[in-house]
N, C-alpha and C positions, 0 to 999 in steps of 0.2 A: 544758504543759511535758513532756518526753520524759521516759521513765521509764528509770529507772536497768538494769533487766533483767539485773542478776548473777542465775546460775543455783546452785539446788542439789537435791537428789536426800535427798529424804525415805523411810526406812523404817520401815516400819511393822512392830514385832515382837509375839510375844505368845509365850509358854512352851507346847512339846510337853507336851501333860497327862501326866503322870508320869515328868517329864524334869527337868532342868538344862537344856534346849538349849533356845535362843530362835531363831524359823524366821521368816523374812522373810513376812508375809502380803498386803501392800500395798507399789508404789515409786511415788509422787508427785512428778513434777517442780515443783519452784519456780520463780517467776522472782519476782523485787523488782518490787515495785508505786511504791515512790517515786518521787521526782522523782529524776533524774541530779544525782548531787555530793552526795548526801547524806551526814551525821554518823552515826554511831551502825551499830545492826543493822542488815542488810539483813532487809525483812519482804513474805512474799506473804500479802495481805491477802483473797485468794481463800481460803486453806489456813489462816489464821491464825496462820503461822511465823514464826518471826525468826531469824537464821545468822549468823554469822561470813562473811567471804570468806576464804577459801584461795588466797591468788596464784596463778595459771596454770592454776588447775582449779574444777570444782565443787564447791561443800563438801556435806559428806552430815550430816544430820539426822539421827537416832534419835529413836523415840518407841513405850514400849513401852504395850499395850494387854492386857488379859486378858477 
């Protein structure tokens, strides 16, 4: 069965050591691994993400790390 293939754009942040400021250190593309016409989260089973879709765009991820 064809995979569903919505896109999103995962970042990856982690905290400037003795800052407030969170710095992009990693961007990983997603794509959905489901079947097409799926329920629920869009999820890249490579990456072990799950998203929202954002009509007309990619949606972006956050996921902080230290």
């Amino acid at each position: 069965m064809p995979q569903c293939g919505s896109q999103a754009h995962l970042l990856v942040t982690l905290t400037a050591e003795g800052t407030l400021t969170n710095i992009v250190r990693r961007r990983i593309e997603l794509r959905c691994t489901l079947e097409e016409g799926h329920l629920g989260l869009h999820r890249d089973e490579n990456n072990k993400e799950e998203w929202e879709t954002i009509e007309g765009r990619p949606s972006t991820v956050l996921r902080h790390e230290d």
